[in-house]
FIGUTOR-126956 format. One record per atom (N, C-alpha, C): x, y, z; atom name. Coordinates in steps of 0.05 Angstrom, whole numbers, plus 5000, padded with zeros to 4 digits. Each point is the difference from the previous one (the first is absolute). Layout:
N
X,Y,Z,at
X,Y,Z,CA
...
END
This chain:
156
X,Y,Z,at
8046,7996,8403,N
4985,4976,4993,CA
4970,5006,5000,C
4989,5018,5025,N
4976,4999,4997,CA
4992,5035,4976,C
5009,5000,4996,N
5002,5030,4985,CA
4993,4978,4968,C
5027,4988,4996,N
4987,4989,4971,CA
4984,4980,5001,C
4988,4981,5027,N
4978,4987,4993,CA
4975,5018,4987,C
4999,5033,5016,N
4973,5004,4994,CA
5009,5013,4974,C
5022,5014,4991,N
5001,5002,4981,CA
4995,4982,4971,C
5012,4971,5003,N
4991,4979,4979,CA
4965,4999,5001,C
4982,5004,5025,N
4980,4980,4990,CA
4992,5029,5001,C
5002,5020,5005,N
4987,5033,4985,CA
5002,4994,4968,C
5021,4999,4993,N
5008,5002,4968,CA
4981,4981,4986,C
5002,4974,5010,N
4979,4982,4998,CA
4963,5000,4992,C
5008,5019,5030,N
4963,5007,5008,CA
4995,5010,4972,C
5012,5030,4996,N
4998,5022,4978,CA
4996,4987,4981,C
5005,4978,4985,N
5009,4987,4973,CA
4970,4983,5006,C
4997,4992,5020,N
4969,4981,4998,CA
4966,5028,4996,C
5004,5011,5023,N
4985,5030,4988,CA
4992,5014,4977,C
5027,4996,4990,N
5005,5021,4970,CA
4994,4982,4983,C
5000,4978,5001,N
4998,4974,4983,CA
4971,4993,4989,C
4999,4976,4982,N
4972,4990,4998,CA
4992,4980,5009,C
4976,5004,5008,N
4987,4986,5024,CA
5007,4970,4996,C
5009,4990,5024,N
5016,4978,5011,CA
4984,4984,5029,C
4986,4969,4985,N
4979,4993,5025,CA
5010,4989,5033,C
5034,5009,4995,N
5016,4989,5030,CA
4988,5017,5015,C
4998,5028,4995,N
4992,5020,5025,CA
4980,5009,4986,C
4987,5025,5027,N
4981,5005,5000,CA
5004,5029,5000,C
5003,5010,4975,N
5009,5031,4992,CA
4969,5007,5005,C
4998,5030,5003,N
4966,5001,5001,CA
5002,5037,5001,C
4985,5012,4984,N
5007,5029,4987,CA
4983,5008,5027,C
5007,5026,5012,N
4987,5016,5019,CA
4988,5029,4991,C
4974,5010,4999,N
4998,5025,4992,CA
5011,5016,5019,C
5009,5026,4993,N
5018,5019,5015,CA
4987,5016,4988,C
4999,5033,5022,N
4995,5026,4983,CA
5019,5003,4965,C
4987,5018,4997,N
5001,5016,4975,CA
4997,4979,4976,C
4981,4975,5007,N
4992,4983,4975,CA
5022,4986,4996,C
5021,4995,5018,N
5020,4983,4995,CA
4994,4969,5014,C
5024,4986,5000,N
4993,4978,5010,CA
5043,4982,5008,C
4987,4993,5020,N
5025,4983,5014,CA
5002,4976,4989,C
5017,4989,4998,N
5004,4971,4992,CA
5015,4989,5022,C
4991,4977,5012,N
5002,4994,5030,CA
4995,4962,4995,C
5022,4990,5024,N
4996,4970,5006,CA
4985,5007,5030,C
4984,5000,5014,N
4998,5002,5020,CA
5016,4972,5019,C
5001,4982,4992,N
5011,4975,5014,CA
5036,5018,5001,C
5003,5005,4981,N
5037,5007,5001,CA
5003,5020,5017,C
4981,5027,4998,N
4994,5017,5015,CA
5003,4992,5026,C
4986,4975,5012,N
4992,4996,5025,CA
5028,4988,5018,C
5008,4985,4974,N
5021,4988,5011,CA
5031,5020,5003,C
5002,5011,4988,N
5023,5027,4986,CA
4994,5013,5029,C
4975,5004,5024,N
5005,5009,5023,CA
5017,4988,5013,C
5006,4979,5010,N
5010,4982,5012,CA
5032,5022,5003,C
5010,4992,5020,N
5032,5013,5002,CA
5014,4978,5005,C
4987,4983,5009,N
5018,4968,5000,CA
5018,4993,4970,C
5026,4995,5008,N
5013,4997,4982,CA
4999,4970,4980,C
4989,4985,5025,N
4985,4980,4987,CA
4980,4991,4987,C
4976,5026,4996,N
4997,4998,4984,CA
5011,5016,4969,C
5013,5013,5008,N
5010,5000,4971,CA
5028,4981,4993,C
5006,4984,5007,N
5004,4980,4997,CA
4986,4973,4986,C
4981,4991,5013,N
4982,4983,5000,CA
4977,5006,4986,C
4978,5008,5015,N
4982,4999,4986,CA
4999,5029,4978,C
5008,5029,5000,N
4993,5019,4974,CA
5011,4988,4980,C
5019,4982,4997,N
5030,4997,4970,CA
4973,4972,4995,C
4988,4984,5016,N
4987,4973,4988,CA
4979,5015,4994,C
4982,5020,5006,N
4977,5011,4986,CA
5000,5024,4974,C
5026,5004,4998,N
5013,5024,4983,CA
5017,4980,4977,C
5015,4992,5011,N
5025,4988,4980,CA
4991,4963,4993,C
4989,4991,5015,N
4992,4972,5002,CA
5020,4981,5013,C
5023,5023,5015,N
5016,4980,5017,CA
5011,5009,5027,C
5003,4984,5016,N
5007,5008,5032,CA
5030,4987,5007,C
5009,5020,5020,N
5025,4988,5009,CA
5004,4983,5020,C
4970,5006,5008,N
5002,4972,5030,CA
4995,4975,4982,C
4987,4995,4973,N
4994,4985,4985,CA
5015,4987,4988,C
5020,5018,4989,N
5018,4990,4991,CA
5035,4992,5004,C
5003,5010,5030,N
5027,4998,5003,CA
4989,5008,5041,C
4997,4979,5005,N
4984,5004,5033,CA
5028,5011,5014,C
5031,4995,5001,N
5020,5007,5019,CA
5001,5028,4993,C
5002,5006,4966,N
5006,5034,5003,CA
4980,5013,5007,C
4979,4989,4994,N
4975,5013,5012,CA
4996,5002,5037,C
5009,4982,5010,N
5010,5001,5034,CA
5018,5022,5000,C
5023,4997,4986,N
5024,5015,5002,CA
4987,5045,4995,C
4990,4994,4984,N
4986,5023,4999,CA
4989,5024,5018,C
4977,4971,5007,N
4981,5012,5028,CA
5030,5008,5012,C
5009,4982,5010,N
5019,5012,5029,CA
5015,5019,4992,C
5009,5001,4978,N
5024,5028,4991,CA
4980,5023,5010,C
4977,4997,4989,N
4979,5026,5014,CA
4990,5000,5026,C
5005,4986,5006,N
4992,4997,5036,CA
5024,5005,5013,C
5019,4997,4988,N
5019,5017,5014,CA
5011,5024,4995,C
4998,5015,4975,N
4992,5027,4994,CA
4983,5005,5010,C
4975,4995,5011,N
4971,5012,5018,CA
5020,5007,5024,C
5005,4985,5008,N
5011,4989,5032,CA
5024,5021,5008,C
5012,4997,4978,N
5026,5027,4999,CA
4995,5024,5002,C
4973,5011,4982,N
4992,5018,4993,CA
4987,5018,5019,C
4981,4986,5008,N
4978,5007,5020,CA
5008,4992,5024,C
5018,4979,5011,N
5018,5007,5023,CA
5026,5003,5010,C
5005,5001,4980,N
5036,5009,5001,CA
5012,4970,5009,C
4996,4975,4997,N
5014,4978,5016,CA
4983,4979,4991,C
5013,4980,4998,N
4993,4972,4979,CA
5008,4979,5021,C
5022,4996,5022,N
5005,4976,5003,CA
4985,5000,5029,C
4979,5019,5012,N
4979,4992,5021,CA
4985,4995,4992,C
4992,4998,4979,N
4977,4984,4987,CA
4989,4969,5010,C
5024,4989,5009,N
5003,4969,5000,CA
4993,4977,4982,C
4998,5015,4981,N
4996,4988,4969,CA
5023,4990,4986,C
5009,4966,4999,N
5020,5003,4978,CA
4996,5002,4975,C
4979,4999,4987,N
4994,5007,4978,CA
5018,5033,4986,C
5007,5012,5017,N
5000,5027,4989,CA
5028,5008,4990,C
5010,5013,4982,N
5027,4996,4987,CA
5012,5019,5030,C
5028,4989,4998,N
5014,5006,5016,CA
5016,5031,4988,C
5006,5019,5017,N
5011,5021,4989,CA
5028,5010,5009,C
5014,4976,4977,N
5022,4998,5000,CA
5014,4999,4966,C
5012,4988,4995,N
5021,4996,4974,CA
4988,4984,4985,C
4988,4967,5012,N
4981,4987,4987,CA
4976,5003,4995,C
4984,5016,5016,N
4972,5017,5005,CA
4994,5004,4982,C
5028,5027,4994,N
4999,5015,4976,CA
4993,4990,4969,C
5017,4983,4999,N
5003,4978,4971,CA
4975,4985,4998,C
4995,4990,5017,N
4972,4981,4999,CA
4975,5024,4998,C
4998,5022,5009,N
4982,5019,4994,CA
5004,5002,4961,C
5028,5012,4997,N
5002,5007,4973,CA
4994,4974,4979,C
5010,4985,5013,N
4988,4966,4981,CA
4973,4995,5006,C
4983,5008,5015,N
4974,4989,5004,CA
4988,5024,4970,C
5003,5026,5011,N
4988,5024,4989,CA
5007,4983,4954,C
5029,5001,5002,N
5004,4991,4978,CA
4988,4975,4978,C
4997,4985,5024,N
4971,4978,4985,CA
4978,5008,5001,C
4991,5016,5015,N
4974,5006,4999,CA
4991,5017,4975,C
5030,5018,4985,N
4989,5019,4988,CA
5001,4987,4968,C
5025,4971,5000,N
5000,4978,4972,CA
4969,4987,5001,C
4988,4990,5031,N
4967,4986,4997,CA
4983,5028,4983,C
4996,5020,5001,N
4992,5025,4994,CA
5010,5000,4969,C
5027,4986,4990,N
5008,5014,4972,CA
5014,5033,5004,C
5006,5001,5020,N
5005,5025,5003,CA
5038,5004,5001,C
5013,5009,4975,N
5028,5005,5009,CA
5012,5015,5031,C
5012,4988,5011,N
5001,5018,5023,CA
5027,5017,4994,C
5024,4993,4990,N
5021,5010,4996,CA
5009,5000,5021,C
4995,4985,5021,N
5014,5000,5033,CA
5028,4970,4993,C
5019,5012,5007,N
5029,4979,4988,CA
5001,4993,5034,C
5003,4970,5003,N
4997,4998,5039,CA
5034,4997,4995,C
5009,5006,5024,N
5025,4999,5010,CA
5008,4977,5002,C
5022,4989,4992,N
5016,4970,5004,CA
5019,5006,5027,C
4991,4985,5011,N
5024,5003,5035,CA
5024,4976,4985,C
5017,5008,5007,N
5027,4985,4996,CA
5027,5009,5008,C
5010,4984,5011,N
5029,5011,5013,CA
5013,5010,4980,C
5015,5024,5002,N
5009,5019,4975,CA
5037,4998,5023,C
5019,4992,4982,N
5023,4994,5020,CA
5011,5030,4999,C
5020,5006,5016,N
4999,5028,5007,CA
5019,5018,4971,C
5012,4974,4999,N
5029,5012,4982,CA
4981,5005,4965,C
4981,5000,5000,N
4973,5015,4975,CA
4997,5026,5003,C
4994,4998,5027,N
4981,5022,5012,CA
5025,5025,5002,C
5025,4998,5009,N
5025,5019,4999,CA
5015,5000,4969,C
4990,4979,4983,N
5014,5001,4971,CA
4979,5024,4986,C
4970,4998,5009,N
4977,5022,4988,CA
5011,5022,5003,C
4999,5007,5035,N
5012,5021,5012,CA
5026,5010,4987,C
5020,4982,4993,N
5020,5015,4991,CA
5001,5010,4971,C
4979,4995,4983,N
4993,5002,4979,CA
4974,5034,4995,C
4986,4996,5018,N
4997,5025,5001,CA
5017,5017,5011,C
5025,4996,5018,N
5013,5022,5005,CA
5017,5009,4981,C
5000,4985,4981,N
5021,5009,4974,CA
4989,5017,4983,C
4966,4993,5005,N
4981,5017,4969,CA
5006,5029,5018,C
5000,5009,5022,N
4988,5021,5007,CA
5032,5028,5002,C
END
């Protein structure tokens, strides 16, 4: 999720840069050795430091794209933050439920799904195909599951 946020508003950035001058931002050429020159937003620049996921969420996609996800959809945009606060939390300390945060997806069977459904809207707000198919839970009765089984034991 956070891989193709910065990827969408990179692709973005590039296309405003390369483009013709546009009075939303503040593109502004830099001289560089060898008589060249940079083409630079310093405001996007400034903000593009940030490692907060919220802001690329929030505010880079409303100064790049002209739209935000806390802006426009405030629960997945909650839902978000915490999917990453609890990947931080996992990550960097191996353990999520001393946190004492309920906010933070649980890492279990539903955890899982609500991670992959959070990630999966985030990447349709983006326009971005994800090709992620989420899993349907549903009681599968057993006498399927041994008619499959006996069906591949015939092919083999």
């Amino acid at each position: 999720m956070e891989v193709a946020l910065g990827a969408v508003i990179d692709a973005e950035y590039a296309k405003i840069t390369a483009g013709p001058r546009d009075d939303r931002y503040r593109v502004i050429q830099i001289p560089i050795a060898g008589g060249q020159v940079a083409v630079k937003d310093p405001i996007f620049e400034r903000l593009r430091e940030g490692t907060s996921c919220s802001i690329r969420m929030h505010e880079l996609p409303l100064y790049i794209m002209g739209k935000s996800l806390m802006n426009e959809d405030q629960p997945l945009y909650t839902q978000a933050k915490n999917l990453y606060t609890t990947r931080n939390k996992l990550v960097h300390s191996g353990v999520v439920e001393d946190s004492g945060s309920t906010d933070l997806f649980p890492l279990d069977q539903q955890g899982s799904f609500k991670a992959l459904e959070t990630t999966k809207k985030v990447l349709s707000w983006l326009n971005v195909d994800s090709g992620i198919s989420l899993p349907v839970f549903k009681f599968v009765p057993i006498e399927k599951i041994r008619a499959v089984l006996k069906n591949k034991d015939n092919e083999i």
